[in-house]
C-alpha positions, 0 to 999 in steps of 0.5 A, spaced: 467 648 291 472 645 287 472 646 280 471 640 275 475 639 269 468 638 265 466 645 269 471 650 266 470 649 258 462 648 260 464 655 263 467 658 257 461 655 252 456 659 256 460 665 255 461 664 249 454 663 247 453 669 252 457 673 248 453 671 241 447 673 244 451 680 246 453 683 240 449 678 235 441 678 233 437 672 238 442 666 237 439 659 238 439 657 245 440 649 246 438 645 252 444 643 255 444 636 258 449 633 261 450 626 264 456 621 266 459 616 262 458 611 268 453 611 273 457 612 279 458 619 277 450 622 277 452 625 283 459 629 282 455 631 275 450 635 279 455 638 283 457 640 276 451 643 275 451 647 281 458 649 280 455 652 273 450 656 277 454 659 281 460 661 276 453 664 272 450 668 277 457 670 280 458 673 273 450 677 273 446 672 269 440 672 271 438 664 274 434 660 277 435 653 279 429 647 280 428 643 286 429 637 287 421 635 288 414 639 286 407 636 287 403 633 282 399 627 280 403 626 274 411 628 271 407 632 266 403 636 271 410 635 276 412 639 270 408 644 270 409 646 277 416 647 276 414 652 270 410 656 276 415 656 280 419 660 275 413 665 274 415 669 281 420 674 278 424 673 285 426 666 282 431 670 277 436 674 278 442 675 284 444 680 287 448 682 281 443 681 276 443 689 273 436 692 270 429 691 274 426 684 275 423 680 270 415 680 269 410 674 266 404 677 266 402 671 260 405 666 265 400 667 270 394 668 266 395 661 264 396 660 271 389 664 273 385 660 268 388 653 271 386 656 278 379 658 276 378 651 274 380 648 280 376 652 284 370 650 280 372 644 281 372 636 278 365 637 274 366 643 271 364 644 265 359 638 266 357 638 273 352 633 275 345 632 273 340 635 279 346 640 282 345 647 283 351 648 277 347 644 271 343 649 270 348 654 271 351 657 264 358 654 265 362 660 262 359 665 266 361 661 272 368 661 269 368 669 269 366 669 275 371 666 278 376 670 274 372 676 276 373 675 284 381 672 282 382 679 278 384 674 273 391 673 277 393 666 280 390 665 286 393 666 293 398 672 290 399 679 293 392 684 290 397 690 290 404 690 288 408 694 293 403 695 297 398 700 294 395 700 288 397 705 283 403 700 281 399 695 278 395 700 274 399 699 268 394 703 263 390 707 268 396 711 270 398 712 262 391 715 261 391 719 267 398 722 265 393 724 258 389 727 262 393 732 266 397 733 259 390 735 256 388 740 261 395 743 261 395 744 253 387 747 253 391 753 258 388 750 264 392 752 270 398 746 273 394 745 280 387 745 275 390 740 270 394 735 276 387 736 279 384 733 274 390 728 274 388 726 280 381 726 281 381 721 273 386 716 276 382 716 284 375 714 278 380 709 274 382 705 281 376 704 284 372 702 278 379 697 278 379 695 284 373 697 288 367 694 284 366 687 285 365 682 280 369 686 275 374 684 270 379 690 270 379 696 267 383 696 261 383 688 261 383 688 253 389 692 253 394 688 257 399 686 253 398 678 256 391 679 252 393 681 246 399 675 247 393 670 248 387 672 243 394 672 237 398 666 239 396 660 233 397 655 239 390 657 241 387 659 235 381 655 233 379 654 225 372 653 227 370 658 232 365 663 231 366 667 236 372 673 236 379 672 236 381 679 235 382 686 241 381 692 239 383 698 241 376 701 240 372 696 240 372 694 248 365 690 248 368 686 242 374 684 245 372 683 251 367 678 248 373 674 245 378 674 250 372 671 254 371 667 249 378 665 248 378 663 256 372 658 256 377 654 250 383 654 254 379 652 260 376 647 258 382 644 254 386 645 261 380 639 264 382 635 258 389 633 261 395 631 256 401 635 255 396 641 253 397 644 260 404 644 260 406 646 253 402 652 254 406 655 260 412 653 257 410 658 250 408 663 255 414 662 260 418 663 253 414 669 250 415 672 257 423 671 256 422 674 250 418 679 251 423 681 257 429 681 253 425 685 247 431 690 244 426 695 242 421 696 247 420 701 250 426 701 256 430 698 251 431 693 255 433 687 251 440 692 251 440 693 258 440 685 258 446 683 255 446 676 258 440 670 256 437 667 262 439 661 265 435 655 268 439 650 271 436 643 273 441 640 278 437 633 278 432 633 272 428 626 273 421 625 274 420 627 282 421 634 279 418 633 272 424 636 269 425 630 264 418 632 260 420 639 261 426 638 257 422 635 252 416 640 253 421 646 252 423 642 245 417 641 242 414 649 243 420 650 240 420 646 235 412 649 232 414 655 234 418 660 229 421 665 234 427 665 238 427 665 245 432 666 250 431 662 254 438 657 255 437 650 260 442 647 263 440 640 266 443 634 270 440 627 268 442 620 271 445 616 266 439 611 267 434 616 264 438 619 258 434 614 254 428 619 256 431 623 252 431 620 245 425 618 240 426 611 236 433 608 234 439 611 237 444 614 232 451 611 231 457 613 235 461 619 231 467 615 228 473 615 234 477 619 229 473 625 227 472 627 235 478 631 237 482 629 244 480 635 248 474 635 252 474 644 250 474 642 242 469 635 243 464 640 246 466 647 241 465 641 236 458 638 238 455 645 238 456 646 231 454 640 229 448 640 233 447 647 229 447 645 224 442 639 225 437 643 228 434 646 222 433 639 219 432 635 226 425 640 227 423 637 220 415 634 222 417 629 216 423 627 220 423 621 224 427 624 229 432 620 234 433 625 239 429 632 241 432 638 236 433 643 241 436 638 246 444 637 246 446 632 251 454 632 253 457 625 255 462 626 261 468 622 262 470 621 269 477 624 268 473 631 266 468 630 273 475 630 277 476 636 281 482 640 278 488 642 282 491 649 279 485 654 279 485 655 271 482 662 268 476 661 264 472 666 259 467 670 261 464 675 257 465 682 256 462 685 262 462 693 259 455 697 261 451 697 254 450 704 253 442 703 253 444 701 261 448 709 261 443 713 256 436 709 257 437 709 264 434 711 271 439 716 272 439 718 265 430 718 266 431 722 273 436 727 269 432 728 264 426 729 267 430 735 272 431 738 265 424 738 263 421 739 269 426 745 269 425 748 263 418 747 263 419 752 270 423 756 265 418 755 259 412 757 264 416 762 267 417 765 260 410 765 256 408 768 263 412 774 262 411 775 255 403 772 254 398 775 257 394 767 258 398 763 258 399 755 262 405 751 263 406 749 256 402 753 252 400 761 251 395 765 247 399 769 242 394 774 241 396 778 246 403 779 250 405 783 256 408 790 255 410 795 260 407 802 260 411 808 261 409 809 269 412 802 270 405 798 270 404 792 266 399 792 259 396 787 256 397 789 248 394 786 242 388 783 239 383 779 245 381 773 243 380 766 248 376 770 254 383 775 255 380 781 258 383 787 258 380 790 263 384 786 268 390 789 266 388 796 269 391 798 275 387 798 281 387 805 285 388 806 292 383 809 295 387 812 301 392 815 295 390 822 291 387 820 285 390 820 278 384 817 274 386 810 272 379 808 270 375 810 266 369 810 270 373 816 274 371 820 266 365 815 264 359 813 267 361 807 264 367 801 265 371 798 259 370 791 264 362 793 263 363 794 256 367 788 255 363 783 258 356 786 254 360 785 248 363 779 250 355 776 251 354 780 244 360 776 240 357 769 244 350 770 242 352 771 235 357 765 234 352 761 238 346 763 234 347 766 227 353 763 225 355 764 218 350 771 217 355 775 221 361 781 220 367 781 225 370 789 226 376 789 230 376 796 235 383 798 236 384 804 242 388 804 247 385 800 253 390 801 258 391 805 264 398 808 266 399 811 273 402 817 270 396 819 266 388 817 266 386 820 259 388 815 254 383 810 258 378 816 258 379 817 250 378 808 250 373 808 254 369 813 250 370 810 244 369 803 246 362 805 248 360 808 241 363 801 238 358 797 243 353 802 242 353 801 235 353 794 235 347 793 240 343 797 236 345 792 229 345 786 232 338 789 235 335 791 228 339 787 223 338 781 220 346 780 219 350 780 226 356 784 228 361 780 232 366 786 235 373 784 238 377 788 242 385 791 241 389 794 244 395 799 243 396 801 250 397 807 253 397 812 249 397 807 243 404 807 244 404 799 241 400 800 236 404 797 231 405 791 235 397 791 236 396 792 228 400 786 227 397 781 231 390 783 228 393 782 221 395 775 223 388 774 226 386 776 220 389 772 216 385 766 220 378 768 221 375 770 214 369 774 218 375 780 219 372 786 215 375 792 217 379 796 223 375 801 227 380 806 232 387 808 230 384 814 233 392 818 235 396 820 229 404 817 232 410 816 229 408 809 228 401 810 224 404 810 217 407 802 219 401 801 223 396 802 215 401 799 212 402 793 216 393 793 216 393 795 209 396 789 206 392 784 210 387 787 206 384 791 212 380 798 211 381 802 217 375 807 219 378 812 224 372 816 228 378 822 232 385 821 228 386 828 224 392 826 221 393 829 214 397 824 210 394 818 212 389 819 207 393 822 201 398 816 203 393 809 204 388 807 200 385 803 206 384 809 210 376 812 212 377 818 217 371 822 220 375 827 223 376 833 220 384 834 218 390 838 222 391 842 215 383 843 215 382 845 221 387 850 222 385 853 216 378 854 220 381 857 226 385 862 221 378 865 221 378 865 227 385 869 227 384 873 222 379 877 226 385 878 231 389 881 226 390 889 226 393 895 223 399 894 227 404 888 228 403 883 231 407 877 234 404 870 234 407 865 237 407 856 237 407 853 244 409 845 243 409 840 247 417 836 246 416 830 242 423 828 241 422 822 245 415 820 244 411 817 238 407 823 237 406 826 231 399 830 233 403 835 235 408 837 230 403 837 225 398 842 229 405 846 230 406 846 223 400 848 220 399 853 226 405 857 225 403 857 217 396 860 218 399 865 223 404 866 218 399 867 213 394 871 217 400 876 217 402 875 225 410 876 225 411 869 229 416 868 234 421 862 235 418 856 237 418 853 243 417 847 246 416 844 253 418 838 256 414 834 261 417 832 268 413 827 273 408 827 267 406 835 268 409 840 263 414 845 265 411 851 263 415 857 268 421 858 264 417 859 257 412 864 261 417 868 264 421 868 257 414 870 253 412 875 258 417 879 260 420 880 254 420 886 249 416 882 244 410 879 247 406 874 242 398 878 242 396 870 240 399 863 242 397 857 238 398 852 242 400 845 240 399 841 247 395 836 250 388 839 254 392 836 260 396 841 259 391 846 259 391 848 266 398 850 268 398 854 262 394 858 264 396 858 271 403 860 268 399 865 265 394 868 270 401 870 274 406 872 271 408 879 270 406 881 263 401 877 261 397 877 267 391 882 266 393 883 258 388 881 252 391 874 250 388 870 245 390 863 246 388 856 239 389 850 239 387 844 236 380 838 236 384 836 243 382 841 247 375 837 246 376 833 251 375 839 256 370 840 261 369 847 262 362 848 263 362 843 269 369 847 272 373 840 269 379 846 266 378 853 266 381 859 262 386 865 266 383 873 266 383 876 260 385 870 256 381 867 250 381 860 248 379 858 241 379 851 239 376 846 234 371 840 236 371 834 231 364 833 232 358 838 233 353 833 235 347 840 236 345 839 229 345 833 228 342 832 235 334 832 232 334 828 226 338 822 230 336 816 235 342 816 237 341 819 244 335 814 245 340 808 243 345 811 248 340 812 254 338 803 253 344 800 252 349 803 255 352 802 262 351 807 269 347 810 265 340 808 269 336 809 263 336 816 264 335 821 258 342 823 254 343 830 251 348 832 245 351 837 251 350 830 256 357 830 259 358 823 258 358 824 251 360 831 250 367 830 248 364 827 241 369 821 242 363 816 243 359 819 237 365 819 232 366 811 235 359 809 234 358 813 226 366 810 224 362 803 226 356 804 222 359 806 216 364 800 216 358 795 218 354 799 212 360 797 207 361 790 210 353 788 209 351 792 202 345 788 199 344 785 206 349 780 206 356 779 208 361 781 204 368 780 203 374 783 207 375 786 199 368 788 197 368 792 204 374 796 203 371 798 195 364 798 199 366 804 203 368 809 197 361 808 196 357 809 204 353 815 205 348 814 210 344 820 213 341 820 221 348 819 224 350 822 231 355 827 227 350 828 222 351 825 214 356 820 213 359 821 206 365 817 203 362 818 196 366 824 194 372 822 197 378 822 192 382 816 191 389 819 195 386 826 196 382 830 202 374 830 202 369 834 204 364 834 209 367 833 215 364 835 222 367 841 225 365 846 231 370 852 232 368 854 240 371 860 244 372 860 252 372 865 256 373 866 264 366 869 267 366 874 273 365 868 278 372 865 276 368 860 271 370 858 264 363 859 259 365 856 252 360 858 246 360 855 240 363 861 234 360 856 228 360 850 227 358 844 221 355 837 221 358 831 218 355 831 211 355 839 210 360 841 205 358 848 205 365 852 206 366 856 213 366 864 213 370 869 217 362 872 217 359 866 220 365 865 225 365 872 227 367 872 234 366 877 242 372 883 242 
């Protein structure tokens, strides 16, 4: 189509106005309208028309063009046609329209309500006297229809693309909630999009499926809160509700339906009402489209105002009244639209377009001679006559929103030379590159992989943990065999036991479970006293105490022990427990933590106690501890200024309590105990010289302390005893077995063979010792008398468990002597009821199940913290329970008396339990231990060489 004259520098005035609206706030957007000077041109001004259609829409503005006809019974309601034609989304935008389709969901709600009113038909809202309808509620009848049109305009497709999940504009939000929530409790990823499925498949069929039903969600939509807030239906009078309300979904159901009726009934009266309601909408729709702050930024993705061309606006199509409703909205409402028009009008119809007398012609003078300046010059007249032309009290001559543009015939001829025109800046905005789809699609790779990585790193590091989301009391670590432990403080349904190695059966076992040692299972304990804390917290809420067990709950494949000694202990604190909650009126909760093997991560452990305690108040106290590592000194302090107290049943450090004010120990010390086994020592001393020896295990690369104090205090009462000691040696481990040969060769073959060896070791060493010394030149066959320390306790003689070399005498100290104290205790009988794998059998002092003193010593340490923490039979503060303890005495325990009385501030107490045992091979190849002298806790009276005498 050949360009016109007219056609360029109307041209290069859209662009400009396009560029305005680019870089500016909403410029106001006139109604061009155009018309020959002489009738003879009506045609040639439509072609123009058509010529700007094609330059816009070749330059990406999103257009649309009326027809030349719609139906309709009026102009007005002709009008109101075309306004719906314009709804549907695919009127606007060309090929090179950038960003998604337009949306009038306000729009078509009108169109919705006219078309329920239609299908009620003529009579409606008065139906005829004596017809089914009169006796109707009319307004119900109207929801009806609305309900069964699903509140969309008749005849319109049900579902968007086809399914419909992409017309669930808040029922996909709220299901995106759901799977979001279940990710943040922890729940697992197939659990929460399972969730997130089963919630969105709920919403949509109650969304769909139901009949009769307004849509979920209906309050919400953005065209009701449009409809229920614009002042052009707001009634003064009405009592009904006006508002919507996130959290009053009846209420403002009640007020849209309300709102509905009115608009229904005001649709039947007739007038312009109808037309201007979808000129607002259509315009607030536009606005709503180019809104710069939404969500999707769309109004920046959207640089170039919509257009509306009308190449012939007469009354077969309604354009003129729609021209003129476009300029009355416009005139009562205070916002801007995008919205630009472009219309054609024959030259008989101008007049149409002016209200009361014709203002006088521009002085010929003051009118520049180009066309291109005459038209630059009308629009800032007309800008600047806008505001006083809206005025209501302004007789108005023309309509304000209107700039009608006389075309001379020589501006409606074709053009020659093909003239550049203007067209504004056609850069991407950066909200189309940043806030984009690919930038969407980027970002969400990023996510979704660092989430993976997230994911993948809370399960590498946290013992529970979902995609987002992690329990920090306990963490991942990696035990000395290679395996994987759980370390730190079980809260939120962590179990430890579901850590522990399970063992092949078709493999030799080394034990990984305590139940190999124990009747009993750390799994089985921890779930009684997980019912204990449930009932506790679910029934005695604010009459309870929390005391947290500290062992090593966790198995290693290289060695079984350190979960035996757990799971001993572990047995006394739940033992203990279940008798308080039983008999007292102030409940004990118990929770479990972890050191791992060996209590090799205690430090670790202590301080996610004290960072638990810091937010549970009910938190009194510590019981465990019960290894003396490199790490126990860190390990008080780090509890000890969270104000913790810590009771020990089994950890015979020396200078844990000459150091720490917070620290109760039931077991006899290291000092202590080789004093005692000097008796002993004593009575193998004779006239003649005497060598002695301390055999240690190697700590060099290990956190024991243990050992190097017994070494210590053992090679200093040797020495006091008059023994003429030998070098120290010190072993090492290989494959978790000592290695014994070379250090028995060395000691028996040589010229000074030691006639007594302290032996600082473990008991699992016990037995290569004496196989090293049963065979080896030198010593086998020759009086050897062998001490050792309280962990040599944990060895079953009498069931054949360890057994001793020929010739050779084993003395070792115990920390419990439970055979004294067996007869004024209820321990035994509390052992046989509640623990389990026990079968309510009956238990003795010499049981094997509770022979080894760990479990006693547990449940004593757990008594006398619970005794300080409910003095005057009420729960007292974590401060009162650490001054409290200094003040505990309590009689019938199963080691005997429990006594804190007289144990100085930073000093050594007395009254600790203590038995010194010998162990002898019998003729059958047997180990037969016999107690040499002992004393129950709570007996101060000092031991004797006489009371100790031993066999020569």
């Amino acid at each position: 189509m050949p360009e016109r004259g007219a056609g360029l520098h109307l041209q290069d005035q859209l662009e400009i106005l396009i560029q305005d609206f680019r870089t500016s706030a909403e410029p106001p957007m006139p109604v061009f309208v155009v018309h020959a000077q002489e009738s003879a041109d009506d045609d040639a001004v439509t072609g123009l028309v058509r010529q700007l259609h094609a330059g816009q829409e070749a330059h990406g503005t999103r257009c649309a063009v009326a027809q030349d006809a719609y139906e309709g019974a009026t102009e007005v309601r002709r009008a109101a046609a075309m306004v719906r034609a314009l709804s549907d989304p695919k009127k606007w935008g060309g090929p090179k329209a950038v960003y998604r389709r337009y949306a009038f969901p306000r729009l078509r709600l009108v169109h919705a309500i006219d078309d329920a009113v239609a299908a009620l038909g003529e009579t409606w809202p008065a139906p005829e006297p004596g017809s089914p309808e009169a006796g109707q509620d009319q307004r119900q009848r109207l929801l009806n229809q609305l309900a069964q049109q699903r509140w969309r305009p008749r005849n319109t497709a049900r579902w968007r693309s086809g399914l419909p999940l992409f017309d669930m504009a808040h029922i996909l939000p709220a299901s995106l909630v759901t799977v979001l929530a279940a990710l943040m409790a922890r729940s697992e990823w197939y659990v929460a999009v399972g969730a997130g499925l089963v919630f969105l498949l709920l919403l949509t069929v109650l969304n769909y499926v139901l009949p009769g039903r307004a849509p979920i969600f209906l309050w919400l939509r953005r065209e009701s809160r449009w409809f229920m807030t614009t002042t052009f239906l707001r009634a003064a009078d009405h009592e009904d509700p006006t508002e919507v309300s996130l959290l009053r979904p009846v209420r403002s159901w009640k007020a849209i339906a309300a709102r509905a009726y009115d608009v229904a009934e005001a649709l039947t009266a007739g007038g312009d009402f109808h037309l201007q309601l979808c000129v607002l909408a259509l315009r607030e729709d536009l606005r709503d489209n180019h809104r710069r702050w939404s969500w999707d930024l769309r109004g920046f993705k959207r640089p170039r105002p919509p257009m509306l061309f009308l190449p012939h606006a007469d009354a077969r199509n309604g354009g003129i009244e729609l021209i003129r409703a476009i300029s009355d909205v416009r005139s009562r409402r205070s916002e801007l639209d995008p919205l630009m028009v472009v219309a054609a009008v024959h030259t008989r119809d101008v007049p149409r377009l002016e209200r009361g007398v014709v203002p006088p012609a521009p002085d010929p003078a003051a009118v520049p001679p180009r066309f291109g300046e005459r038209l630059r010059t009308w629009h800032r007249q007309w800008a600047h006559n806008l505001r006083a032309e809206q005025s209501p009290s302004r007789e108005r001559s023309v309509l304000p929103w209107v700039m009608k543009i006389p075309l001379p015939p020589d501006q409606l001829a074709p053009v020659e030379e093909r003239t550049r025109h203007l067209r504004a800046s056609t850069r991407p905005t950066p909200a189309r590159l940043v806030w984009a789809l690919h930038t969407l699609v980027l970002v969400i790779a990023l996510l979704t992989a660092g989430t993976v990585m997230r994911a993948d790193a809370l399960h590498d590091r946290y013992c529970s943990a979902s995609v987002l989301t992690a329990n920090r009391d306990t963490r991942r670590a990696q035990t000395p065999g290679g395996g994987t432990e759980c370390i730190g403080i079980a809260t939120n349904g962590v179990r430890f036991a579901d850590w522990l190695p399970v063992p092949d059966p078709a493999d030799e076992p080394k034990a990984l479970t305590a139940g190999d040692a124990t009747p009993w299972t750390v799994d089985e304990l921890e779930d009684r006293i997980a019912k204990q804390n449930a009932n506790v917290l679910a029934h005695h809420s604010g009459k309870y105490v929390t005391v947290v067990y500290a062992g090593p709950l966790s198995a290693d494949s290289s060695d079984g022990s350190s979960l035996v000694k757990g799971a001993e202990e572990l047995a006394g604190v739940y033992l203990a427990q279940a008798v308080i909650n039983e008999n007292s009126s102030v409940k004990l909760r118990v929770l479990l933590a972890n050191g791992g093997v060996d209590l090799g991560h205690q430090e670790e452990m202590a301080e996610e106690i004290a960072s638990y305690a810091a937010q549970d108040p009910t938190v009194v106290g510590v019981v465990g501890t019960g290894r003396d590592l490199k790490s126990s000194r860190a390990t008080t302090r780090t509890l000890m200024e969270a104000g913790l107290p810590i009771v020990s049943g089994t950890n015979s450090a020396t200078y844990l309590p000459r150091e720490f004010a917070n620290w109760f120990s039931l077991a006899a010390t290291d000092q202590w105990q080789t004093e005692q086994l000097g008796l002993i020592a004593a009575q193998l001393r004779t006239d003649r010289r005497q060598y002695a020896l301390v055999l240690a295990r190697d700590t060099a690369k290990t956190d024991d302390l243990y050992t190097d104090e017994q070494a210590r205090y053992g090679e200093d009462m040797l020495r006091r005893q008059g023994f003429t000691p030998l070098e120290q040696r010190r072993y090492t481990l290989s494959g978790g077995k000592p290695e014994l040969r070379s250090h028995a060769q060395e000691i028996c073959r040589g010229g000074r063979v030691p006639s007594v060896i302290y032996f600082a070791g473990r008991v699992e060493d016990i037995d290569p010792l004496m196989t090293q010394l049963g065979t080896e030149p030198g010593c086998a066959g020759t009086p050897l008398a062998i001490l050792t320390g309280d962990d040599l306790s944990k060895a079953d003689f009498a069931a054949g468990g360890q057994s001793v070399a020929p010739k050779v005498t084993l003395y070792h100290a115990a920390l419990a002597e439970l055979e004294k104290a067996a007869t004024r205790t209820t321990f035994y009988l509390d052992a046989g009821a509640h623990l389990p794998g026990l079968g309510g059998g009956r238990l003795r002092y010499d049981s094997p199940a509770l022979a080894s003193g760990q479990t006693a010593l547990a449940h004593d340490a757990t008594r006398s913290l619970y005794w300080a923490a409910t003095r005057d039979d009420r729960p007292q503060s974590r401060a009162s329970t650490w001054v409290n303890l200094r003040n505990v005495k309590i009689e019938g325990m199963a080691t005997g008396t429990i006594d804190f009385t007289r144990a100085p501030l930073y000093g050594d107490r007395t009254g600790h339990s203590i038995v010194l045992k010998e162990v002898r091979r019998a003729r059958d190849g047997t180990s037969e231990p016999r107690v040499v002298c002992s004393r129950a806790a709570g007996d101060t009276k000092r031991l004797t060489q006489k009371e100790c005498r031993i066999r020569r």
